[in-house]
MARDO-554604 format. One record per residue (C-alpha): residue in one letter; z, x, y; residue number from 0. Coordinates in steps of 0.5 Angstrom, whole numbers. Layout:
<pts>
+---------+-------+-------+-------+-----+
: residuo :    zz :    xx :    yy : num :
+---------+-------+-------+-------+-----+
:       A :     Z :     X :     Y : NUM :
...
+---------+-------+-------+-------+-----+
</pts>
This chain:
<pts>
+---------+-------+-------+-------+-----+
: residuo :    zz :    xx :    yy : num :
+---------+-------+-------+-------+-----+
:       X :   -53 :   -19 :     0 :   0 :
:       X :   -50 :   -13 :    -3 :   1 :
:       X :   -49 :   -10 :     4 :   2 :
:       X :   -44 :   -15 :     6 :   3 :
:       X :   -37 :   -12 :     7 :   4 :
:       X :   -33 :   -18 :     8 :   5 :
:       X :   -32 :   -25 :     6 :   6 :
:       X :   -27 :   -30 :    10 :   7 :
:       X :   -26 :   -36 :     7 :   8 :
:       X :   -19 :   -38 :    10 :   9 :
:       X :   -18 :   -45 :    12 :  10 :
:       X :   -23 :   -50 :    10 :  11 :
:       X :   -23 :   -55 :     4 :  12 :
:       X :   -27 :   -50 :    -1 :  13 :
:       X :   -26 :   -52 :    -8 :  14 :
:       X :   -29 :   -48 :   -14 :  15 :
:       X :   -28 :   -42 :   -18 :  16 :
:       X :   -30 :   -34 :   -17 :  17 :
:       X :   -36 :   -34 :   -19 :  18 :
:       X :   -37 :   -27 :   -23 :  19 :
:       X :   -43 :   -24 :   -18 :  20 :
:       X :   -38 :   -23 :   -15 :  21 :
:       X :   -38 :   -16 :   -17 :  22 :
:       X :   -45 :   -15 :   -14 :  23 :
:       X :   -42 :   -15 :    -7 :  24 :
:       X :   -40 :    -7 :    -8 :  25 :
:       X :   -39 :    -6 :     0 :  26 :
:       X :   -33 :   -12 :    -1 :  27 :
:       X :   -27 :    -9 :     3 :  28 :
:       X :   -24 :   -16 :     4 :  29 :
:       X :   -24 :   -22 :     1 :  30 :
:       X :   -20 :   -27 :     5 :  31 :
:       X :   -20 :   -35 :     1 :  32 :
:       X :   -14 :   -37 :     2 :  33 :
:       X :   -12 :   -44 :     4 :  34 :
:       X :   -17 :   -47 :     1 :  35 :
:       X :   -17 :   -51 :    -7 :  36 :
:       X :   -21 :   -46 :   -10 :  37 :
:       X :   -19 :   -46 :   -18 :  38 :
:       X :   -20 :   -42 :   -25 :  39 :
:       X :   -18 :   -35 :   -25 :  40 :
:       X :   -20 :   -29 :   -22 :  41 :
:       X :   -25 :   -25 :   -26 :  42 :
:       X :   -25 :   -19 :   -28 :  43 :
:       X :   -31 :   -17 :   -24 :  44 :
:       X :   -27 :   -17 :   -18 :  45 :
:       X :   -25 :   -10 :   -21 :  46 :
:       X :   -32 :    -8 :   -19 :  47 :
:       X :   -31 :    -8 :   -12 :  48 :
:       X :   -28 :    -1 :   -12 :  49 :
:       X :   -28 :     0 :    -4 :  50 :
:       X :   -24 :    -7 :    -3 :  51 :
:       X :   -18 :    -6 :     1 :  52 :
:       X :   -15 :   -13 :     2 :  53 :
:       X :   -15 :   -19 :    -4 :  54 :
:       X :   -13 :   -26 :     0 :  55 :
:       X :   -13 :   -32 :    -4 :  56 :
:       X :    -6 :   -35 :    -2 :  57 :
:       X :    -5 :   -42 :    -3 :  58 :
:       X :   -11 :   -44 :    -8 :  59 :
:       X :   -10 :   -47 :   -15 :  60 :
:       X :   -12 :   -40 :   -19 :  61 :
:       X :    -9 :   -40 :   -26 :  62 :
:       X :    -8 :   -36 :   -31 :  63 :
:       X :    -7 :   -29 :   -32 :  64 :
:       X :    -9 :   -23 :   -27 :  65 :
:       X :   -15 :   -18 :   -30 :  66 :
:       X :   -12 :   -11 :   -31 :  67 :
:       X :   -19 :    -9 :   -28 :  68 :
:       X :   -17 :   -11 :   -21 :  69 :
:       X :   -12 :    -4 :   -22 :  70 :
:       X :   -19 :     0 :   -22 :  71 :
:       X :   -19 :    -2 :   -15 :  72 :
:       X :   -16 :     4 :   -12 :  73 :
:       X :   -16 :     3 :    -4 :  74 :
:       X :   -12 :    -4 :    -4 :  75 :
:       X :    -8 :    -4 :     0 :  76 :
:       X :    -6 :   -12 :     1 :  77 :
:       X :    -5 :   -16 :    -5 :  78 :
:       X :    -4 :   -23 :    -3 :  79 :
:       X :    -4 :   -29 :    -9 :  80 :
:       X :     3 :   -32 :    -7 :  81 :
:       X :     2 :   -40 :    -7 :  82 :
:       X :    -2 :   -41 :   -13 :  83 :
:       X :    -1 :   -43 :   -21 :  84 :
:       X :    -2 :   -35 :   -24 :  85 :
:       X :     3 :   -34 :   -31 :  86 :
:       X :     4 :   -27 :   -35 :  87 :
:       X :     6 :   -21 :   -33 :  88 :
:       X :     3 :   -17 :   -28 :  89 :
:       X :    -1 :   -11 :   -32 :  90 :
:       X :     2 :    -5 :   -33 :  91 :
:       X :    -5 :    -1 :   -30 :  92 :
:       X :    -2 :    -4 :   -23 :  93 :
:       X :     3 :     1 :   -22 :  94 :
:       X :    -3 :     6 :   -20 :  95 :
:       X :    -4 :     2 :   -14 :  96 :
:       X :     0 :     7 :   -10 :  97 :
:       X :    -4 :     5 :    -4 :  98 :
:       X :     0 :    -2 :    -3 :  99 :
:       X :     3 :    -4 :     3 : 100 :
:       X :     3 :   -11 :     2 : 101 :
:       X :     5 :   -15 :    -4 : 102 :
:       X :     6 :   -23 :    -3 : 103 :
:       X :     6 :   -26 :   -10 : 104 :
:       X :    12 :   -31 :    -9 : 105 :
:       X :    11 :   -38 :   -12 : 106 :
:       X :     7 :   -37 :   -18 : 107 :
:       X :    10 :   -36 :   -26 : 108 :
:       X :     9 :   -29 :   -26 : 109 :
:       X :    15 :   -26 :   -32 : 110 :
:       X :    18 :   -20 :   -28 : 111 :
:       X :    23 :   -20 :   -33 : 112 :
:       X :    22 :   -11 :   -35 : 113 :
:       X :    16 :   -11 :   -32 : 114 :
:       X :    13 :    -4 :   -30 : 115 :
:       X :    11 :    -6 :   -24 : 116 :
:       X :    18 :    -8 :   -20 : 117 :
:       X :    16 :    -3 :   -14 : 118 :
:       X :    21 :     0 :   -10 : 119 :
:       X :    22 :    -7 :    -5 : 120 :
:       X :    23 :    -2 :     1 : 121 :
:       X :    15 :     0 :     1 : 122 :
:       X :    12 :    -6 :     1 : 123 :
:       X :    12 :   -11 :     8 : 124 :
:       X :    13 :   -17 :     5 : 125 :
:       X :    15 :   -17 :    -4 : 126 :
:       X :    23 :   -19 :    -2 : 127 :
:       X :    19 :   -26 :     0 : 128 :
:       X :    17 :   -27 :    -8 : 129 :
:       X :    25 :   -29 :    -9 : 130 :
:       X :    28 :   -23 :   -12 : 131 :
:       X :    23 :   -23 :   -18 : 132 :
:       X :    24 :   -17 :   -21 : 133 :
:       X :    30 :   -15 :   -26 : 134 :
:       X :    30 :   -10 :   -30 : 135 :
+---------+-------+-------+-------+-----+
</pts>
């Protein structure tokens, strides 16, 4: 399985968390969970899975608050978590994340309030969707 290079799971009634194995799919480039009732908080494994492009995981139950490792994850270019329970701030480390183009993550309790990661609202398709999020 580690040759495995994308997993969609959108759109189906999958529960449960992420497993921390995760890590092992090296070759991952997509991963595509929303829409489901997954739950519990993303691990840090998931920074180990430097080629991903896409991180998908809208309209789930995730909670808690992001691991800094996914900024490790050079190539991403979407990151979609709008839709679920996620609390903090975003880790400083995204600010390297020059590659985004795609950022949703209205309808959480992110705390924006002097973050370092209030991008330029113009470079990003669809972070204006997050409701003004970010003051400074």
């Amino acid at each position: 399985m580690t040759t495995l290079i994308a997993l969609d799971l959108a759109n189906n009634n999958f529960n449960g968390t992420i497993p921390t194995e995760i890590g092992r799919l090296s070759r991952f480039t997509w991963l595509a969970f929303e829409y489901n009732d997954f739950s519990g908080t993303i691990p840090e494994e998931v920074g180990m899975l430097t080629g991903l492009e896409k991180i998908q995981l809208n309209e789930n139950r995730f909670h808690g608050t992001l691991p800094a490792s996914i900024a490790r994850l050079t190539t991403l270019t979407d990151l979609v978590l709008e839709g679920n329970s996620f609390t903090g701030t975003i880790p400083s480390a995204y600010t390297s994340l020059t590659g985004l183009s795609l950022v949703q993550l209205h309808r959480n309790s992110f705390n924006f309030t002097n973050s370092p990661f209030c991008p330029d609202q113009s470079r990003f398709e669809h972070l204006a969707r997050c409701g003004g999020c970010c003051t400074r």
